[in-house]
N, C-alpha and C positions, 0 to 999 in steps of 0.2 A: 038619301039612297039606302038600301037597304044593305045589312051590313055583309062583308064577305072573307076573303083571306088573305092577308098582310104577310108578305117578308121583308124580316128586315135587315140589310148589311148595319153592323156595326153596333154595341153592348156599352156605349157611354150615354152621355146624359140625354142627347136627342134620341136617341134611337132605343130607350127605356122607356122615356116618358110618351113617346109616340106610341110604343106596346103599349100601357097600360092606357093610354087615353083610345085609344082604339077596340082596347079588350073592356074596358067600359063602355062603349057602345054596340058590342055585339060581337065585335072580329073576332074571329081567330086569330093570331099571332103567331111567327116564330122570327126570332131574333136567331142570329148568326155571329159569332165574336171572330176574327181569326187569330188570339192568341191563346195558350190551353186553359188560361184564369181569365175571371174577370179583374180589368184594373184601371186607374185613372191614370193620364198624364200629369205629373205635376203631383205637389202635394193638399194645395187646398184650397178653396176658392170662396169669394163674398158671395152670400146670399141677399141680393136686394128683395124690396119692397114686392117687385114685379116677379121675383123666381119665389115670395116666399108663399104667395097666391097661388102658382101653380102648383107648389107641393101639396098645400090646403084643399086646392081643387082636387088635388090624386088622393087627398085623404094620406098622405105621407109624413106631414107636414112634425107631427111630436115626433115619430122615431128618426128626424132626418135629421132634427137640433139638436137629436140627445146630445150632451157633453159635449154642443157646438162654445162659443164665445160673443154673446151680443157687441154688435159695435156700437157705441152711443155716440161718435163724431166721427168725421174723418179730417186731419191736417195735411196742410202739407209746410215744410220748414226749409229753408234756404241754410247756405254752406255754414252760416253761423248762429245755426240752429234757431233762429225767428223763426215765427210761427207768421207763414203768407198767406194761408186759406184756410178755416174753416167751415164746413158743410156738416150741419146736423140733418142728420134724415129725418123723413116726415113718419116713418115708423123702421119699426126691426129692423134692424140687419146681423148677418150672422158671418163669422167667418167658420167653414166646418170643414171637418176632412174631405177629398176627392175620394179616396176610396171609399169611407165608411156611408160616401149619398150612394155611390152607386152599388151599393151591396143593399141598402134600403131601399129604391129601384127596382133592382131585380130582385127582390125578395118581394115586393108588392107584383112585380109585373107575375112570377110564379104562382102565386096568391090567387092568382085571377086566368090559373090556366093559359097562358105564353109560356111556349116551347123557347127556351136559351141554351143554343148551342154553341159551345166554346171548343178553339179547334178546329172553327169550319171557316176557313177563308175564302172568300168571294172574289171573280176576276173579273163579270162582267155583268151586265144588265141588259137588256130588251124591253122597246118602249113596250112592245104589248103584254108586259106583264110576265117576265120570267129574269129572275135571277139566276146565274150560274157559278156554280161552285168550284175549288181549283179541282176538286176529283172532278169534274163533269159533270155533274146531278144538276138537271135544269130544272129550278124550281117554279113550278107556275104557281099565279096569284095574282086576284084583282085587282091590288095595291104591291106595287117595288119601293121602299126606301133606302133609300142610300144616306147614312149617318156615319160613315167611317171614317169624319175628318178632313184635313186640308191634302191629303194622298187619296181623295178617294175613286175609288175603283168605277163604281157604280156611275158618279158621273163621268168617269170620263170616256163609259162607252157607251152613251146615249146621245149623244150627239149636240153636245150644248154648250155652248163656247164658253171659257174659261176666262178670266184676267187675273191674273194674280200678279199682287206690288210685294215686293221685299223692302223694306222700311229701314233706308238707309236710320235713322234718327234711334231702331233701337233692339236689342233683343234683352234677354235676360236667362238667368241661371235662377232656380227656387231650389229652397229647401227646408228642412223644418232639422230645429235644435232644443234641447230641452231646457224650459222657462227654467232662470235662477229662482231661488226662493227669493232675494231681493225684488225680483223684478211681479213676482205673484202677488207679494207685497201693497204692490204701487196702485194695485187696481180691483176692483171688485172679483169674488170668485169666476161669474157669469158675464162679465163688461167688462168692454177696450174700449184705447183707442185708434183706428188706424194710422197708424204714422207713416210720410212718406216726405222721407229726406233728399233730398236736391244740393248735389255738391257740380257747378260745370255742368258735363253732360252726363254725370253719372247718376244712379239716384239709388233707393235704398227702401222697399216697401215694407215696414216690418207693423206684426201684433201676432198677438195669440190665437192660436187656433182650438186649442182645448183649455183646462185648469193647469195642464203640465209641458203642452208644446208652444213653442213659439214660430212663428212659419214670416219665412223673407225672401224676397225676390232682390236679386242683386241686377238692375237692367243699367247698360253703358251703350254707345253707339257700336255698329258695326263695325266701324275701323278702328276703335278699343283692342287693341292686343291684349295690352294685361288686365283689362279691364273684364276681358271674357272668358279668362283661360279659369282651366280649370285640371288641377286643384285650382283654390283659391290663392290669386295673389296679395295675399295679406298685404305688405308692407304699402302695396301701391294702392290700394281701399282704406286702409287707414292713413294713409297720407291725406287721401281726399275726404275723410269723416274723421277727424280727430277726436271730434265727440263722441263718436260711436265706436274707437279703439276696442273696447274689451266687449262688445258684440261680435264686431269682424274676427276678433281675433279668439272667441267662441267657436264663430261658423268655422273656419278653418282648420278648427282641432275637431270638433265636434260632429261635423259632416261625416255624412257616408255619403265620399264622392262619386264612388261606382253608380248609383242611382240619380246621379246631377249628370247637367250639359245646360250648355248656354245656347238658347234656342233663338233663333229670329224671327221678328215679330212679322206677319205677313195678312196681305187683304185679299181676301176670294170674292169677286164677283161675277155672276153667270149672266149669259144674256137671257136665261128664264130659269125657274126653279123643278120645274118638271119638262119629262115628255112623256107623250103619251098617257102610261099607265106607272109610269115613277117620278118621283119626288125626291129633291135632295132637301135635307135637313142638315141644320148646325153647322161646325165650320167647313162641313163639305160644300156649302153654300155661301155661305157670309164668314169666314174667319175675318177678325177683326183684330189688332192690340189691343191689351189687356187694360189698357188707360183708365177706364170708366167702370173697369170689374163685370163687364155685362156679356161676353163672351158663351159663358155659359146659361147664362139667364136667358137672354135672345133664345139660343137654341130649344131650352125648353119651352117659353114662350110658344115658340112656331113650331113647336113639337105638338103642343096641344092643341093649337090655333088650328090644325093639320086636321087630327079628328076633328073639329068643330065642325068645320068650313064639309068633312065631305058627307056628313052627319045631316047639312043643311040643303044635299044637291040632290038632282039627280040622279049622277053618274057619278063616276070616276074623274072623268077629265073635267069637265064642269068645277065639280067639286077643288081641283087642283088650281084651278083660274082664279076661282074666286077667292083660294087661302091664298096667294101668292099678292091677289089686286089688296088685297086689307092688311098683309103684314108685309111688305117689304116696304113700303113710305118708311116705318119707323124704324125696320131695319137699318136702311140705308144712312137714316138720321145716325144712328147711333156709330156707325164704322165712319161717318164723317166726322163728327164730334172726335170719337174715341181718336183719329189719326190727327187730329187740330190739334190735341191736346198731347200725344206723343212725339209730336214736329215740335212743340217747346221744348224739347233735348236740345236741340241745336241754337236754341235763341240764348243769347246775352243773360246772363242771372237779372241781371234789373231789370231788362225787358221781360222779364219768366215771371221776374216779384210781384211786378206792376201787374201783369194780366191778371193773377191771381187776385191779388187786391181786388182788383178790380171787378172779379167775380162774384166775390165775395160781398162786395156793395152794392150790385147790380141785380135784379129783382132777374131781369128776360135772360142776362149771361147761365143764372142759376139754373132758370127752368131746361135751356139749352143743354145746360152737363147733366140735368137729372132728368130730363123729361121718360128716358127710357125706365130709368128705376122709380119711377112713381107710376109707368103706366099699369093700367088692370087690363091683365092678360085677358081675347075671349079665350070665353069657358072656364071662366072662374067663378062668375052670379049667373044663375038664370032670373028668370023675372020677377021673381018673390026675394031676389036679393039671395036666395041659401047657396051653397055650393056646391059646383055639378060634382057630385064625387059619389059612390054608392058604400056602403059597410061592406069591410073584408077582414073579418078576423079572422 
């Protein structure tokens, strides 16, 4: 279809990469933030194989790793520090800051002439293509996206049914502390590895995010009291990590807790991803647990997949049918996986060990946890193999 003009609710990772994959094919853009900065949730997040494609594809891909930290394995270790699973990726992976992707985002999506307004909070949407704003301003446009998350707005005044699970099995608290010199030590300037420790139902995600931060996710179940609170309850995290004593007891001095909270982990499924003339993207769509690290990658994924699919239609709606028919299969694989594997909170350590092992020896269990971070997003090759992305200095 021939291209036209896009609004879009929401200034994170979906609803960036959707401006700029769309202002590469022709659209007009304007992004909508409603807080007065742009910011991430959270402090930092994996870049797999399949989110590293998409940046490639946007042509983002060197300023997004600057002074990221490659992962070269990921483990995971049981309460007495065994080592139960190793998974080496079939390429890159990055762990990088949430803020500094989306400041190189919207620094590309500007680049390329996308209006980003921060400040403008959104209340509502119209199938046939109008956004409205909490001043009133009804915004028309031949494409609506709604990117504003697992609160969002957008969906839920288009008329399209909701399900959302709260996952007795787990939430989690993040934050980033500054790596010891011992610990810079341990490992290459540029290379980790991701460590994710298993004590019971608690667990412990930690590695570095830069040469100087170190970034950890402390996730326990829901009915965890001390396990969630926050500050940190040190005495009762190092009861259950003994090994990990003078990390916990880092995070707990070292935090700035005013910018922490233990969040719970939660699944959005819709009974379609658009109407009419909008589309929801990212976890206003498919929020998932963080299990699989692919949360964010998904998004972009079907952020791009978004322009591809309307790039290849007719229309609008067309265009919207046929992104939804090609990317939700794997969608849906990846929130099923990711929640299989967050439901091992609650199992028995030996039964937790064994799967793990088990993974680990298992060629089809493998492809199952990685199939999403190995896949090639569309719109990352066109048919000569190069990549869809145009020069934007």
């Amino acid at each position: 279809m021939a291209a036209g003009h896009a609004e879009i609710a929401g200034a994170g990772f979906a609803g960036l990469v959707a401006a700029i994959a769309l202002a590469d094919r022709g659209w007009t853009v304007r992004v909508h933030e409603r807080t007065p900065f742009l910011r991430a949730e959270g402090f930092a997040l994996t870049i797999h194989s399949n989110g590293v494609k998409v940046l490639k594809a946007l042509g983002v891909f060197e300023p997004a790793v600057a002074g990221a930290m490659r992962i070269s394995r990921l483990e995971t270790r049981n309460a007495r520090n065994e080592t139960t699973l190793t998974l080496t990726p079939a390429s890159a992976l990055y762990r990088i800051s949430r803020q500094h992707l989306i400041a190189t985002l919207a620094e590309a999506a500007e680049r390329r002439g996308v209006e980003v307004l921060v400040d403008s909070p959104v209340v509502s949407a119209k199938p046939d293509g109008q956004l409205v704003l909490e001043n009133g301003q009804a915004c028309k446009a031949d494409l609506v996206i709604g990117a504003e998350g697992v609160n969002s707005r957008v969906r839920d005044t288009i008329g399209v049914r909701v399900r959302r699970i709260f996952l007795q099995a787990g939430g989690a608290c993040r934050m980033v502390i500054p790596r010891s010199d011992a610990e810079k030590t341990l490992e290459p300037e540029d290379e980790a590895v991701n460590h994710e420790y298993w004590s019971g139902t608690r667990r412990i995600i930690a590695n570095p995010c830069s040469r100087d931060d170190l970034y950890l996710a402390l996730s326990c179940r829901d009915a965890d009291a001390s396990g969630k609170r926050t500050p940190l309850d040190v005495p009762s995290w190092r009861e259950a990590f003994p090994h990990l004593a003078a990390v916990i007891e880092r995070v707990g001095r070292e935090t700035d807790w005013e910018r922490v909270l233990w969040a719970r982990f939660t699944i959005i499924q819709l009974s379609r991803w658009s109407a009419g003339r909008v589309a929801i993207v990212g976890d206003a769509a498919h929020s998932m647990p963080p299990d699989l690290g692919q949360g964010g990658g998904t998004a972009m994924m079907n952020a791009l997949a978004l322009a591809v699919a309307l790039a290849e239609s007719a229309d609008v709606e067309s265009g919207l049918s046929l992104w939804e028919h090609r990317e939700r299969p794997l969608t849906e694989h990846t929130q099923r996986v990711a929640r299989i594997y967050n439901h091992s909170t609650l199992w028995p350590e030996r039964v937790r060990t064994g799967v793990f092992k088990l993974i680990g020896r298992t060629a089809f269990l493998r492809e199952q946890v990685q199939r999403t971070s190995n896949h090639t997003p569309r719109g990352y090759q066109n048919e000569g193999g190069g990549y869809v992305s145009r020069s934007h200095a």
